[in-house]
RODO-2510 file (C-alpha; in nm, 4 decimals, decimal comma):
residues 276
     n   res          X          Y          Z
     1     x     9,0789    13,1036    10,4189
     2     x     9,2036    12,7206    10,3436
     3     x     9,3915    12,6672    10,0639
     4     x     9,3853    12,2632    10,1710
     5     x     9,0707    12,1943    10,2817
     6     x     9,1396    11,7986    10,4024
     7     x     9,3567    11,5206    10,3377
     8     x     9,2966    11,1545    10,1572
     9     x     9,6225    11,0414    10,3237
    10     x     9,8671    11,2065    10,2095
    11     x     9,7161    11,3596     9,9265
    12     x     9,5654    11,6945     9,9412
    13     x     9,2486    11,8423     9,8813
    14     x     9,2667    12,1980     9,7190
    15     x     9,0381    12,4331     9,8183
    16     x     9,1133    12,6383     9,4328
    17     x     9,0417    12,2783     9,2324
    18     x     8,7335    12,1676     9,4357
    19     x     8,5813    12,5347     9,3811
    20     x     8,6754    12,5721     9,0338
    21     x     8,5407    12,1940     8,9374
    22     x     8,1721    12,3070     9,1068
    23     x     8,1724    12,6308     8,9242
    24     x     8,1777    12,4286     8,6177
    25     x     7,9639    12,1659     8,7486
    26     x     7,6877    12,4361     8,8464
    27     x     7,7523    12,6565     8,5900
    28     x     7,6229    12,3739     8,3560
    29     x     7,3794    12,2679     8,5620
    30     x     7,2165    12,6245     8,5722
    31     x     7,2770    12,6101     8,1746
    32     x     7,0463    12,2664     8,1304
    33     x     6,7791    12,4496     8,3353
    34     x     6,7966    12,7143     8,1190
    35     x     6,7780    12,5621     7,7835
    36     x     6,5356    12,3017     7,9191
    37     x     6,2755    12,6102     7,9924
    38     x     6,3584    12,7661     7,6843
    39     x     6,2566    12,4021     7,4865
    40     x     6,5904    12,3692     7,3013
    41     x     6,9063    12,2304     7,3139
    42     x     6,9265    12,0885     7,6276
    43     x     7,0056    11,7237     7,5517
    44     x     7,3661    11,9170     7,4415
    45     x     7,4137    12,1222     7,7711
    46     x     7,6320    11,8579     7,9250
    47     x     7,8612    11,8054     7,6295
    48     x     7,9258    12,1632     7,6007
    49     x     7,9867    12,2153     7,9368
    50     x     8,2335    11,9267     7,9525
    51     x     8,4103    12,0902     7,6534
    52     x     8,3823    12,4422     7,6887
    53     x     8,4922    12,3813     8,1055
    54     x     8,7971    12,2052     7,9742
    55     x     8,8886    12,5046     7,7017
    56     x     8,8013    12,7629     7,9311
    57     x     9,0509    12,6125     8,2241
    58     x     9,3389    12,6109     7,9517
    59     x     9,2646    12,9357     7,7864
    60     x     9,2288    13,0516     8,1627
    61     x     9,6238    12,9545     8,2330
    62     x     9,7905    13,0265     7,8926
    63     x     9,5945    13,3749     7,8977
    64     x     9,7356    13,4286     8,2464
    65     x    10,0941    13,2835     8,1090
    66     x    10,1035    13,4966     7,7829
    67     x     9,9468    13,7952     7,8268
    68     x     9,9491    13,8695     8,2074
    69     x    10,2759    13,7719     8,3741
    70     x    10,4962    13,6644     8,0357
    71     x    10,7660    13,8343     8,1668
    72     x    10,7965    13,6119     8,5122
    73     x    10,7075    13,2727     8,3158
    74     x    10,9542    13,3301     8,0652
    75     x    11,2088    13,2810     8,3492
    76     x    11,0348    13,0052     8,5164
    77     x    10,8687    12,7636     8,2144
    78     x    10,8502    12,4728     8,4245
    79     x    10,5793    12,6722     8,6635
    80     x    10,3609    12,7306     8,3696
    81     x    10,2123    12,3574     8,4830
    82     x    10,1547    12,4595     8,8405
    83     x     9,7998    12,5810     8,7828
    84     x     9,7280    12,4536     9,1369
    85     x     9,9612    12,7650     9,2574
    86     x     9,6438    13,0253     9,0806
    87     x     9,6857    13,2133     8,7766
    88     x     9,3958    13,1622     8,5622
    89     x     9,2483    13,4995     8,3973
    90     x     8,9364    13,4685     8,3390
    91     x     8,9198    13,6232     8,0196
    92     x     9,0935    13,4045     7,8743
    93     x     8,9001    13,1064     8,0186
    94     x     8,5735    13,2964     7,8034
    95     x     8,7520    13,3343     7,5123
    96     x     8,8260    12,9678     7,5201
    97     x     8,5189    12,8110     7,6466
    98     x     8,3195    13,0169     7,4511
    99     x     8,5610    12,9022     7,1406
   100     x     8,4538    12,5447     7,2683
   101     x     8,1359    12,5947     7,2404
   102     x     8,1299    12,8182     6,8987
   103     x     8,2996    12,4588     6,7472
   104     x     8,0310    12,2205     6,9093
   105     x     7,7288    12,4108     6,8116
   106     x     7,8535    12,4469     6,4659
   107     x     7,9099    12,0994     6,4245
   108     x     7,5747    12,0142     6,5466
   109     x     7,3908    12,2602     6,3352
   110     x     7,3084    12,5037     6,6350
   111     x     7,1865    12,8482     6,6306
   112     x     7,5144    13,0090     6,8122
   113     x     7,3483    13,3621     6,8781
   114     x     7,0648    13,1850     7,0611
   115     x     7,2307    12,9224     7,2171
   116     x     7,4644    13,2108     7,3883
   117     x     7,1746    13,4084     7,4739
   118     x     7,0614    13,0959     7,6271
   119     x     7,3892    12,9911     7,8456
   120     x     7,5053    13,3704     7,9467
   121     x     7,3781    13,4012     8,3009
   122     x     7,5254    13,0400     8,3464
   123     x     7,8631    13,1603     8,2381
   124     x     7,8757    13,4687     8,4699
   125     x     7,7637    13,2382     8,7858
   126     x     8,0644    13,0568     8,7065
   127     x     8,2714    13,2897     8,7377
   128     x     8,1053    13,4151     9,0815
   129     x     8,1660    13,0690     9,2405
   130     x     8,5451    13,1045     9,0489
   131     x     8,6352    13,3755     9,2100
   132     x     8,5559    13,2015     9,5684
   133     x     8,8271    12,9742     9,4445
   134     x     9,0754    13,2711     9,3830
   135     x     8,9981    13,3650     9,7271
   136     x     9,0378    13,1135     9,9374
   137     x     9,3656    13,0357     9,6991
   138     x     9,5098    13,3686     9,7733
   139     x     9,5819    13,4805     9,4181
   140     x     9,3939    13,7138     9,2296
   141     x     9,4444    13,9782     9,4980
   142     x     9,4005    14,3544     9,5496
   143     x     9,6503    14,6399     9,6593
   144     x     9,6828    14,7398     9,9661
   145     x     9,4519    14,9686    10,1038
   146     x     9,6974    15,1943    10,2813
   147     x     9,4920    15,1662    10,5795
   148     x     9,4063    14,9132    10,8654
   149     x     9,0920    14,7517    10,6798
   150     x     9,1195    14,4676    10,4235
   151     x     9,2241    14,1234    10,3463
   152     x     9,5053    13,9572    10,5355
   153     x     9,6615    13,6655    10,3664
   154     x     9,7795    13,3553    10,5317
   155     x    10,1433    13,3396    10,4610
   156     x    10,1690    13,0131    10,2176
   157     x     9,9330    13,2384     9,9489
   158     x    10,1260    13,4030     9,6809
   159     x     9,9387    13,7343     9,8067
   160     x    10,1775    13,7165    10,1279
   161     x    10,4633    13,6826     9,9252
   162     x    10,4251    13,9842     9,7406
   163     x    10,2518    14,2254     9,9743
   164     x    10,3606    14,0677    10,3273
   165     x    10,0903    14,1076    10,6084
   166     x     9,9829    14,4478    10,4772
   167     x     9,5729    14,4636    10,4182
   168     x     9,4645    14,4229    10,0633
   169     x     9,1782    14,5494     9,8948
   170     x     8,9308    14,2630     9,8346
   171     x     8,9073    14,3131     9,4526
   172     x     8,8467    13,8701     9,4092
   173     x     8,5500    13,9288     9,6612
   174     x     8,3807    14,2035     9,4854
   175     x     8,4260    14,1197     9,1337
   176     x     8,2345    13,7662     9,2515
   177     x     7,9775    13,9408     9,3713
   178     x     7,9291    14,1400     9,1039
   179     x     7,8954    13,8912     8,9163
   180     x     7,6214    13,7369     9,0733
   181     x     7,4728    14,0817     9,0279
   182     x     7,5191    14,0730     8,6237
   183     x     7,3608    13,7101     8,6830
   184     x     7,0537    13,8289     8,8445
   185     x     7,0445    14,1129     8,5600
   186     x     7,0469    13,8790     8,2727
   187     x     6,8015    13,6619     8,3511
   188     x     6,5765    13,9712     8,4401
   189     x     6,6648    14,1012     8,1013
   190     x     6,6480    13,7689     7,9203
   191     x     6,2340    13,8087     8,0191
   192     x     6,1643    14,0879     7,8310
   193     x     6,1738    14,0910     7,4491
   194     x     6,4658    14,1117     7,2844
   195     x     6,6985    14,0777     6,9743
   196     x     6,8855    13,7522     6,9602
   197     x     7,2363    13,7918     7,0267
   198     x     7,1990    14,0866     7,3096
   199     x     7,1717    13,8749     7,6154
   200     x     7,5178    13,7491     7,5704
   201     x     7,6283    14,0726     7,3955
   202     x     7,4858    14,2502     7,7679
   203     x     7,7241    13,9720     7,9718
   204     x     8,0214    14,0520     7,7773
   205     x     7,9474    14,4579     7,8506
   206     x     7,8480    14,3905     8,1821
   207     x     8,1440    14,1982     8,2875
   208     x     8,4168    14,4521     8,1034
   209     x     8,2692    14,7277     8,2809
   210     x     8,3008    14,5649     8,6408
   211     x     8,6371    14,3703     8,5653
   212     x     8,7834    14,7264     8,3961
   213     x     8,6747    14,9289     8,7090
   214     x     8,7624    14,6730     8,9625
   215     x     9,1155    14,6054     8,7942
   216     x     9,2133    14,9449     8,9213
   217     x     9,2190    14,7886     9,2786
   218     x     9,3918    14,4584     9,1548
   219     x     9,7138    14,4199     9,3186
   220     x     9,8816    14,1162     9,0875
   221     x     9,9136    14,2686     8,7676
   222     x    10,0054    14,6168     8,8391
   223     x    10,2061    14,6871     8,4676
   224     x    10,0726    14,9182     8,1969
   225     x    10,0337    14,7673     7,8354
   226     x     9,8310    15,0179     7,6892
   227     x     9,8438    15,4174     7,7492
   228     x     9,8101    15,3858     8,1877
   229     x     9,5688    15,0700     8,1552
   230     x     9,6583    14,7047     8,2535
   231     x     9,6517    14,4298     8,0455
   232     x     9,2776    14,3340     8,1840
   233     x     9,1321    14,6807     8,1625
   234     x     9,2618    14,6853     7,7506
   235     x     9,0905    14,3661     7,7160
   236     x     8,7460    14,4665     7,9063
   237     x     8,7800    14,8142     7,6601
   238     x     8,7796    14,6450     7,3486
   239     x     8,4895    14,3668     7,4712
   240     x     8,2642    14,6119     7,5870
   241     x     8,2942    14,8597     7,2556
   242     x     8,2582    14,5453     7,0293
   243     x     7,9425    14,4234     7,2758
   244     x     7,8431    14,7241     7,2624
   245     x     7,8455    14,7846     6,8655
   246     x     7,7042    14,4067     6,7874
   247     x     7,4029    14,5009     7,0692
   248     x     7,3315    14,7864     6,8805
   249     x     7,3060    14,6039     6,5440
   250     x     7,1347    14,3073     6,6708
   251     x     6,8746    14,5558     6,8012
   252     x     6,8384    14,7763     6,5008
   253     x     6,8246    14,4336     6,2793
   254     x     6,5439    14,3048     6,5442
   255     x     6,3474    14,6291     6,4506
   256     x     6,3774    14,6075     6,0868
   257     x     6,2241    14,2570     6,1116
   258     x     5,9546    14,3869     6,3230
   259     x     5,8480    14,6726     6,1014
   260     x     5,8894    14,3522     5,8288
   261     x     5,6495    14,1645     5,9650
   262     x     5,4043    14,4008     6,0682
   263     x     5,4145    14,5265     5,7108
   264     x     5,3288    14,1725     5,5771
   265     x     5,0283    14,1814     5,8211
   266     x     4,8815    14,4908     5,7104
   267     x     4,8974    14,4360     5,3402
   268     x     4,7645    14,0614     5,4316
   269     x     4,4854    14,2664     5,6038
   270     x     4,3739    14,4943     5,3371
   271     x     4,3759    14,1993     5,1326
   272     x     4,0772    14,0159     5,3335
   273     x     3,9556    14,3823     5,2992
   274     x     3,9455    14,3840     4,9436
   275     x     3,8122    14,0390     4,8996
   276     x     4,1465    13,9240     4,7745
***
C-alpha cells in the first residue's frame, strides 16, 4: 500500500485524497446514468453531487471527531484539520451528504423519496471505492487476528502505530466489498416493482447490517458507548430499525394505493357495463 503515490516537486500526491475525490467523481457519475435512464432529474445530478460530496467529506470528519475518538481530539484540537492523516466515518459523511441533498431537492421542488431511490446504488459505490482510500491510507483498520494471516501495515500508517507489525484483520477490505455487493443488490432490486422510498430505505438496512457485523473486527474504535456495542454498531442499530420500519410503511402505503386504483378500475368497468 502507498499512502504517497508521486510527487509534483515537492508536493505530494495522497493516495487517501486522490481515492476519495474519484469516489465522488464516480459516484456521481454512476448517479447521472441513473437518473438519465430513469427520465428525471438528471440535469441536477452534478450539482448535488458537488454539494452533497462536499457535506458528506465534513460530516465524514466532525462525525469521526465528535462521536468516534472525542476523547483523543479533545487533547489534540489542532489535529481535527489533519483529515489527510484518515478519520472520516462514513456515517457521518451519509448523514451529511444526504442532508445536502435533502436541502437542494427541496429547493428545487424535487420528489426526495424518488430522487433517493434514484441515487442509492451510487451512494454505496462510493463508499466501495472510499474504503480503497482507507486502505491504502492505513486507517480504518481491523484487530489483530491473533494469528499469522492478515494485513501488515507499513510503519508511517496510524495502523502501525497502534498495533505495531502484528497482522490485522482486513475489516476496510471487506466492508468495500460488501459494498459493491449491496450495489449490485440495489440495482437488481430497483428492477422489480416497488414502493417509492424502499430502494434507499434497503441501502440504509443493507449497509447497517454489514458495517454493524463487520465493526466487531474493527480495530480503531474499540470503546463501548452503548450496552457492549461501539459507537458504529449503535448507529447501524438504530438505521436499520428506522429503515426497516419506513420500508415497511412505504410498502403497506404502496399496497393501499394499489388496491385504490384497482378499485377505481372496476367500478369504471361496471360502469361501461351498465351503459353509464
Amino acid at each position: 500500500m502507498h499512502q504517497y503515490l508521486f510527487f509534483v516537486g515537492d508536493f505530494p500526491i495522497r493516495a487517501y485524497g486522490l481515492i476519495l475525490s474519484l469516489s465522488i467523481i464516480l459516484a456521481t457519475g454512476v448517479a447521472y446514468f441513473l437518473a438519465k435512464q430513469d427520465g428525471r432529474w438528471h440535469n441536477h445530478i452534478v450539482d448535488i453531487g458537488i454539494y452533497s460530496g462536499i457535506a458528506g467529506i465534513v460530516g465524514a470528519r466532525l462525525w469521526d471527531v465528535f462521536f468516534f475518538d472525542w476523547a483523543y481530539y479533545s487533547h489534540h484540537l489542532s489535529e481535527i484539520f489533519y483529515v489527510w492523516q484518515g478519520g472520516m466515518a462514513i456515517q457521518g459523511g451519509i448523514v451529511f451528504g444526504v442532508g445536502a441533498g435533502i436541502i437542494y431537492a427541496k429547493r428545487h421542488k424535487i420528489d426526495i423519496l424518488a430522487l433517493a431511490d434514484i441515487v442509492a446504488p451510487a451512494i454505496i459505490l462510493g463508499q466501495a471505492i472510499g474504503r480503497c482510500a482507507n486502505l491504502l491510507n492505513g486507517d480504518a483498520f481491523g484487530a489483530p487476528t491473533g494469528g499469522n494471516f492478515g494485513i501488515i501495515y507499513p510503519e508511517t500508517t496510524l495502523a502501525y502505530h497502534t498495533y505495531g507489525a502484528q497482522p490485522l484483520w482486513p475489516a476496510e477490505v471487506w466492508e468495500g466489498q460488501i459494498d459493491f455487493v449491496i450495489f449490485a443488490l440495489l440495482l437488481i432490486f430497483r428492477a422489480f416493482p416497488h414502493a417509492k422510498g424502499q430502494a434507499f430505505s434497503l441501502y440504509i438496512m443493507l449497509y447497517s447490517l454489514a458495517r454493524f457485523g463487520l465493526e466487531f473486527l474493527r480495530g480503531d474504535y474499540a470503546t463501548p458507548v452503548f450496552l457492549s456495542f461501539t459507537s458504529a454498531q449503535t448507529t447501524s442499530l438504530v438505521a436499520f430499525i428506522l429503515a426497516l420500519i419506513f420500508f415497511i410503511y412505504c410498502q403497506i402505503t404502496y399496497s393501499r394505493q394499489k388496491k385504490t386504483v384497482k378499485s377505481k378500475i372496476n367500478k369504471n368497468r361496471i360502469k361501461n357495463k351498465r351503459g353509464y
